[in-house]
C-alpha positions in Angstrom: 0.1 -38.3 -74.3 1.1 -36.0 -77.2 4.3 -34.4 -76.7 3.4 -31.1 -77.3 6.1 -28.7 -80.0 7.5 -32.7 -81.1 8.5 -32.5 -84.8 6.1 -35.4 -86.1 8.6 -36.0 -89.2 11.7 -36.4 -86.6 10.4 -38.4 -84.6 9.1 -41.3 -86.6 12.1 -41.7 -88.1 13.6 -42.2 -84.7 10.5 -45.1 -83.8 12.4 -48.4 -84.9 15.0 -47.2 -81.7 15.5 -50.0 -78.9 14.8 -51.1 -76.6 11.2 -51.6 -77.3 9.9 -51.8 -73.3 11.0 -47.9 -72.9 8.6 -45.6 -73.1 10.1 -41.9 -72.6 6.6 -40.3 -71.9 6.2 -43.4 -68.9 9.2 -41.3 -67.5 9.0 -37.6 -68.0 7.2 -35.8 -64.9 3.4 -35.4 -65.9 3.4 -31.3 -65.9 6.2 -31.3 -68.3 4.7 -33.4 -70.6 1.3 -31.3 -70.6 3.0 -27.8 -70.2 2.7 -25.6 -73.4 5.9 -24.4 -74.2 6.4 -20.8 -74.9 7.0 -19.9 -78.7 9.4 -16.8 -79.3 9.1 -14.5 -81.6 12.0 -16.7 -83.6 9.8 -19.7 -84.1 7.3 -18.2 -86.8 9.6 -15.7 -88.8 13.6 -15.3 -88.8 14.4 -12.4 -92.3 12.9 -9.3 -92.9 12.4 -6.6 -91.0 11.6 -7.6 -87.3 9.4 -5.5 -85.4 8.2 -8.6 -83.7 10.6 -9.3 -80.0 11.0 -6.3 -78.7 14.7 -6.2 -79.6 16.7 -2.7 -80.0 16.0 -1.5 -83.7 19.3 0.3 -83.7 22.2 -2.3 -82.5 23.7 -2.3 -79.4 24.8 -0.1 -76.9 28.6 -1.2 -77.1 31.2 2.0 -77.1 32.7 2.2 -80.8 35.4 0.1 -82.1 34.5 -2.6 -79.1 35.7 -6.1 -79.7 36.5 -9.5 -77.4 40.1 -9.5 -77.1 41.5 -12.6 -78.6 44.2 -14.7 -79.9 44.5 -13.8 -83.7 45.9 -17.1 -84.6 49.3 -17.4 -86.8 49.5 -16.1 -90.2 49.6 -19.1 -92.2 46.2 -20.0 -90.2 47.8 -23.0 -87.9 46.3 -22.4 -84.3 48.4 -20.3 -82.4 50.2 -21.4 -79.1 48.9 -20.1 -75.7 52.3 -18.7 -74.5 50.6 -16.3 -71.9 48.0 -14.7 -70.1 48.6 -11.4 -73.0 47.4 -13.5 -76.0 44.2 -14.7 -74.4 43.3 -11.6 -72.3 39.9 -14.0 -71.6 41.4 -16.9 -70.4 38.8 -18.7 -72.7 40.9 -22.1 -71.5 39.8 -21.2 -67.9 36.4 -20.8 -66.3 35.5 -17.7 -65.7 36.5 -15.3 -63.3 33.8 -14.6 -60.7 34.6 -11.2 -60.4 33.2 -11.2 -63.9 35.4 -8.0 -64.9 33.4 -5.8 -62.7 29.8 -6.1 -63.8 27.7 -6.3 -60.7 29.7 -3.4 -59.3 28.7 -1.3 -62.4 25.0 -2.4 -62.0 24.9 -1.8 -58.6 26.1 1.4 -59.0 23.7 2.1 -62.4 20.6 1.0 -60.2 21.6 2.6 -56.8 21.7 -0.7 -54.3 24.2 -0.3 -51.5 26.5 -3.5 -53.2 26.9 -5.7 -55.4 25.7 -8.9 -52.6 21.9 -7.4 -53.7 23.0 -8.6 -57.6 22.2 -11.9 -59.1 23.2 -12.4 -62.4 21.7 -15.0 -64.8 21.4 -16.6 -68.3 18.7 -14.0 -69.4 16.3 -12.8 -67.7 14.6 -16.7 -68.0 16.8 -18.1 -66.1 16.4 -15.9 -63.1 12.6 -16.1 -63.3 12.8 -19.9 -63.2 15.4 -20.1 -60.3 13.6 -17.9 -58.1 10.5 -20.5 -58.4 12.5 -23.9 -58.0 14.0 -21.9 -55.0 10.7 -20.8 -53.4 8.0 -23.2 -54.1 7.2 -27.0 -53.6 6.5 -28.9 -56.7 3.1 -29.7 -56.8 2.3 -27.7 -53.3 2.6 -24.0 -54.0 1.7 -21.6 -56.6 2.2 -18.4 -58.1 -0.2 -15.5 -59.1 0.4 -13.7 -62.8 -1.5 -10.4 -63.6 -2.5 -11.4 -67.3 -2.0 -10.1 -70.0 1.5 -10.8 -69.2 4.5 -12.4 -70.2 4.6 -15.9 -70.7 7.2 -17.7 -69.1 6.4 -16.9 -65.7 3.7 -19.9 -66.9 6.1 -21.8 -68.7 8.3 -21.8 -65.3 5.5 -22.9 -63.1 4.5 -25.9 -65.5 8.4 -27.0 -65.3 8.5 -26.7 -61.7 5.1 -28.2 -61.3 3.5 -25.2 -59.8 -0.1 -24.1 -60.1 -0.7 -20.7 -61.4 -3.3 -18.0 -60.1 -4.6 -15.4 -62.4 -5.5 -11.7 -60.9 -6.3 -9.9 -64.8 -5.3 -6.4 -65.0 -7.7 -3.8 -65.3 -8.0 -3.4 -69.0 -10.9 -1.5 -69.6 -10.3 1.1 -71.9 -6.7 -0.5 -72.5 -5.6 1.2 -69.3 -3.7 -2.1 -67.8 -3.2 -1.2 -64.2 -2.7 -3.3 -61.6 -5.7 -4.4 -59.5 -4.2 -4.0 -56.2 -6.7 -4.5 -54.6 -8.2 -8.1 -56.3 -4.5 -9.4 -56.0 -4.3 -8.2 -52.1 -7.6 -10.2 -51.9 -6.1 -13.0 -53.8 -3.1 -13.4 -51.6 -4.8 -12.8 -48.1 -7.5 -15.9 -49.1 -4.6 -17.8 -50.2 -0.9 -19.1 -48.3 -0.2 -21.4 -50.7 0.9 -18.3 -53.4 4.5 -18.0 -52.8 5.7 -15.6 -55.6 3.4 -12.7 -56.7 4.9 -11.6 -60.8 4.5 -8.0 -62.1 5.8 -6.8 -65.1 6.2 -3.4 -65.4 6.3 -1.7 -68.1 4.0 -4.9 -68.7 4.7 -7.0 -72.0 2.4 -6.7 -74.0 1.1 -4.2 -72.3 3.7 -1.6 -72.3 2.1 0.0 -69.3 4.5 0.8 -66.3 3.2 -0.2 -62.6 3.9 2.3 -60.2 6.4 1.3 -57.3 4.0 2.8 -54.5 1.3 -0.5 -55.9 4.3 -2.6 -55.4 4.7 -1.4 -52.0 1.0 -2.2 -50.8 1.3 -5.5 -52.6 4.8 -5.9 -50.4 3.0 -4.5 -47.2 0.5 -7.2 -47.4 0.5 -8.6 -43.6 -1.1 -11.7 -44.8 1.2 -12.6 -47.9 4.3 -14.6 -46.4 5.7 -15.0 -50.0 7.9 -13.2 -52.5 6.7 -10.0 -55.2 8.9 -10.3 -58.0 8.5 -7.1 -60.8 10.0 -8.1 -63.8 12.1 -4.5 -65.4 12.9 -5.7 -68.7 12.0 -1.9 -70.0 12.4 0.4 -66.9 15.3 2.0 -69.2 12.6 3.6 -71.4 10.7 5.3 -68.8 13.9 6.3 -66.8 14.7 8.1 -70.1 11.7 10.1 -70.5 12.7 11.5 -67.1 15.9 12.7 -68.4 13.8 13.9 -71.6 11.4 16.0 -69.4 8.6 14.1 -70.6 8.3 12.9 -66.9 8.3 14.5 -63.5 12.2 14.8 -62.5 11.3 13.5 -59.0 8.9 10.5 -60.2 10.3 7.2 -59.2 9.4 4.6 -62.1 11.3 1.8 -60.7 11.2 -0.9 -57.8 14.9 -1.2 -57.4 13.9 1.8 -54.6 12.1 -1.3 -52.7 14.8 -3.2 -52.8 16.5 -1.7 -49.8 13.2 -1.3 -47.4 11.8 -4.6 -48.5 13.1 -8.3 -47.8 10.1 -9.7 -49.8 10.4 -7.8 -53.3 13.0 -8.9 -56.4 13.2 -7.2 -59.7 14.5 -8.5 -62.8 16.1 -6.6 -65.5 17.9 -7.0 -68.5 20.4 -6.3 -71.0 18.7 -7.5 -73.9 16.5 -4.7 -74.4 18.1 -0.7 -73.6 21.2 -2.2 -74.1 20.7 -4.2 -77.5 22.8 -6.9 -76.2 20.2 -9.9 -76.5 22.3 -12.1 -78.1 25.1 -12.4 -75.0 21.6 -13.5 -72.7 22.8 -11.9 -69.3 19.4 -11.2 -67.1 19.8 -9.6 -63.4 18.0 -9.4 -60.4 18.5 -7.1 -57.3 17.4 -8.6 -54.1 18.6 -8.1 -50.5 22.1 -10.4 -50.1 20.1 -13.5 -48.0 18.1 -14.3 -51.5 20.9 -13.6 -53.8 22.5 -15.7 -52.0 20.5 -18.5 -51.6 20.3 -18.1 -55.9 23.6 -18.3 -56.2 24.3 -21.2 -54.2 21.3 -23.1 -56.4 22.6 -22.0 -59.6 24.6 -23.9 -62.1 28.7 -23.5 -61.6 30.2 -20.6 -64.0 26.8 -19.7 -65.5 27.8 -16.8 -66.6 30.3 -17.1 -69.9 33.7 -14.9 -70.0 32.5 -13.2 -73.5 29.4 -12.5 -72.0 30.7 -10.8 -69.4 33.4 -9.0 -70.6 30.8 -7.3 -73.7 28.4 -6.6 -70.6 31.1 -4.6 -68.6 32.1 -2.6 -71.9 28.1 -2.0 -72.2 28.1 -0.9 -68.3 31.3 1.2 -69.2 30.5 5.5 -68.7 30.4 5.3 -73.0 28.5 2.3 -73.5 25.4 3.8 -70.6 25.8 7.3 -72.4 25.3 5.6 -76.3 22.3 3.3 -74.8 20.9 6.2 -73.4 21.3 7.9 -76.5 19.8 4.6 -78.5 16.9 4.8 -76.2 15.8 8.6 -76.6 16.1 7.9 -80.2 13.4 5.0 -80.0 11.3 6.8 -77.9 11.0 9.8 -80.6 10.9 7.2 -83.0 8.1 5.4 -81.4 5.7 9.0 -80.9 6.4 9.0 -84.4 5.6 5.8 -84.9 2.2 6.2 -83.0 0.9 9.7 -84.6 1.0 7.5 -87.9 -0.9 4.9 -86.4 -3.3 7.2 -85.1 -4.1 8.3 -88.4 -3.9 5.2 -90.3 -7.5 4.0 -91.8 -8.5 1.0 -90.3 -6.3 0.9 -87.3 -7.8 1.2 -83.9 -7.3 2.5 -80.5 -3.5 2.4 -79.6 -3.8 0.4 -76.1 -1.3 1.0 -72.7 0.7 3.5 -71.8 3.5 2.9 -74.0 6.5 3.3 -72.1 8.1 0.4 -73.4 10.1 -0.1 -77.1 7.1 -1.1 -79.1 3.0 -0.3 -79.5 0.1 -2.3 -79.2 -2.2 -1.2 -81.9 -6.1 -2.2 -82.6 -7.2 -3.8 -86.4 -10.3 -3.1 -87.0 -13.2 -5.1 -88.8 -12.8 -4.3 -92.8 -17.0 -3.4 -93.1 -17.6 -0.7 -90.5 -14.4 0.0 -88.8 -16.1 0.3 -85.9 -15.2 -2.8 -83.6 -11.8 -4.9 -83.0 -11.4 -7.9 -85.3 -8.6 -10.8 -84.7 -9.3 -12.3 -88.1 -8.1 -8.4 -89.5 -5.2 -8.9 -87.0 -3.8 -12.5 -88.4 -4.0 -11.3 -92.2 -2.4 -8.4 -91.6 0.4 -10.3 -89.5 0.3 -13.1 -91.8 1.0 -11.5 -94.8 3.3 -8.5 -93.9 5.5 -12.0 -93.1 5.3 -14.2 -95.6 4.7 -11.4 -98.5 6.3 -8.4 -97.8 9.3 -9.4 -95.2 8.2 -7.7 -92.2 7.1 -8.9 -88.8 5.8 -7.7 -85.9 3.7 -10.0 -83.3 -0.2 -10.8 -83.2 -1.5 -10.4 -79.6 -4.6 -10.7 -80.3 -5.7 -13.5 -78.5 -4.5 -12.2 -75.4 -6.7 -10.6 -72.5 -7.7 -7.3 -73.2 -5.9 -7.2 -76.8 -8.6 -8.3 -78.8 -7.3 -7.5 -82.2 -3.7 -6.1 -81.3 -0.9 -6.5 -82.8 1.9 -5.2 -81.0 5.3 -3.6 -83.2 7.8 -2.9 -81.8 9.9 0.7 -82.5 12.2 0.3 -85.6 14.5 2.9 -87.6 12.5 5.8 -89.0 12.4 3.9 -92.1 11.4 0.9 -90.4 8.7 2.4 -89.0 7.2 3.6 -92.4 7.5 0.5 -94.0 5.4 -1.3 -91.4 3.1 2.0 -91.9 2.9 1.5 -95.6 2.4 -1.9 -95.4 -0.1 -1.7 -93.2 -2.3 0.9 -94.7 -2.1 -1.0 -97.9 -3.2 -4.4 -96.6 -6.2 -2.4 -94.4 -7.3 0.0 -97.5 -7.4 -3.4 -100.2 -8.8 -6.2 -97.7 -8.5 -9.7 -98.2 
């Protein structure tokens, strides 16, 4: 069998290795060899201007003049001497601390659980989602159920942990991308062997927020024994528009409020995107203290790197939540912006989901009549804005309900009307 992402080049230069009776694919697990590994946005494109992962278009949320204490070293460059604790304020020498300067405190507090037993903390937000299955699920027994379009590694994790995956699709008519509460419900009930139910909201790339209160009736299933995990890698973008008036003051947009009624639901959230910090990869799920628990005595020892955590607590600090809620108003006016251009842009489509996330899934339409969704439009426009003109953003075009969307996400103004630009010129001259 093919091992599948295997750099053909690399690897026959490694063939004339001993012992010649080995075989590795004779030794890896069967589903890891056939699983299809997810490719980020990284793997096609790293220079230009990247509108293509989601990431915070205007840095991170860190309070000015933030750095990781240190030991500068000696003058003449020789490496200093650890004399004490006031030269290394880290203790990079040590493992970490596990109160891990305070964090899960600070989120507990940020997200309103009672304490910080109901905070797991991982390596990203990956990490997290791939724990919770090895804890859950049998190899090669259970399953989970994905609400496609949806974001990939919840797939990728079930292939590694040898899991079979259920699909319920969203409701994408008319790009709406709501949950089918109902079809999933039915799904479950018919079902015991679905252990985790995944729901990303706002959905990716969907960009469509799920409503707790459909959480809730998924949660209040009576014949679902297993777990509803709703991923909240952008909840901080539709808590701001509350604070922005642009929704109800009362509306609750995210299922941390479960958390405390429900034994049954986890939600994972991140600091890669509000925050700007996905570089330091610290992902977070709040759960009631059994499950945490029982993740943190599966996890790997010290997961969680001093840096890491220190950059997170100064993020989590009353100056680094007030500049990433600054950040994060600014991308949301940058993203309407962003949207009345695309609006009026010849050749672009309808704009699909709710966006209420830190990007926009846009149509390309066919170059003849502009009447109808075309992927071929889609992959030239991506294509090219890459490799000619330095700017990405992601085709999704293949995905349910996208047919030929790409999906940017929110730069700088000027950012934004580059990719405009660009755009308009590639749609107005063809191929």
């Amino acid at each position: 069998m093919t091992i599948k992402g295997l750099n053909g080049a690399a690897d026959a230069a490694a063939a004339a290795h001993k012992p010649a009776h080995f075989k590795l694919e004779n030794l890896i697990r069967p589903n890891i060899l056939s699983l299809e590994p997810y490719r980020c946005a990284r793997d096609d494109y790293q220079s230009g201007i990247l509108l293509d992962a989601n990431e915070n278009s205007l840095g991170h949320s860190l309070p000015p003049k933030s750095v990781i204490p240190h030991n500068p070293g000696t003058s003449n460059g020789a490496t200093a001497v650890q004399s004490s604790e006031a030269e290394d304020p880290l203790s990079l020498n040590r493992y970490p601390d596990p109160g891990l300067f305070g964090i899960k405190d600070s989120l507990a507090e940020l997200r309103g659980v009672p304490h910080d037993a109901f905070v797991f903390l991982g390596v990203g937000s990956d990490e997290v989602l791939d724990l919770v299955q090895r804890v859950c699920c049998r190899p090669g027994k259970d399953k989970i159920l994905i609400c496609p379009p949806t974001y990939g590694m919840y797939s990728v994790c079930a292939a590694v942990n040898d899991l079979e995956v259920v699909k319920v699709p969203l409701i994408t008519k008319g790009g709406k991308f709501a949950l089918d509460v109902d079809a999933v419900n039915k799904k479950l009930s018919e079902d015991p062997d679905i252990k985790i139910t995944f729901i990303c909201s706002p959905g990716n790339p969907t960009g469509t927020l799920i409503p707790p209160s459909d959480v809730r009736k998924v949660a209040d299933n009576p014949d679902y024994k297993g777990l509803v995990v709703v991923d909240e890698a952008y909840i901080d973008f539709a808590e701001e528009e509350k604070r922005m008036g642009k929704r109800a003051a009362d509306e609750v947009v995210s299922s941390v409020s479960l958390v405390h009624e429900y034994q049954n639901v986890m939600v994972t959230q991140t600091l890669s995107k509000a925050f700007g910090l996905a570089a330091i990869r610290l992902g977070i799920a709040f759960a009631q203290p059994a499950l945490v628990q029982i993740m943190n005595n599966t996890k790997a020892p010290y997961n969680i790197s001093s840096p890491t955590a220190h950059l997170a607590s100064l993020a989590l600090s009353p100056k680094g939540i007030e500049q990433m809620r600054a950040n994060v108003q600014t991308l949301i006016r940058n993203r309407d912006s962003l949207i009345s251009a695309l609006q009026t842009l010849p050749g672009a489509g309808a704009i699909w989901g709710a966006n209420e996330a830190n990007f926009v899934l846009v149509q390309m339409l066919d170059l003849e009549t502009r009447s109808k969704p075309d992927n071929e439009v889609a992959q030239m426009v991506y294509k090219r804005m890459a490799e000619e003109m330095g700017l990405v953003v992601r085709n999704r075009a293949k995905d349910l309900g996208c047919a030929g969307c790409l999906r940017i996400t929110v730069g700088t103004e000027e950012e934004n009307r580059r990719c405009i630009e660009l755009m308009k010129g590639l749609l107005e001259g063809g191929k």
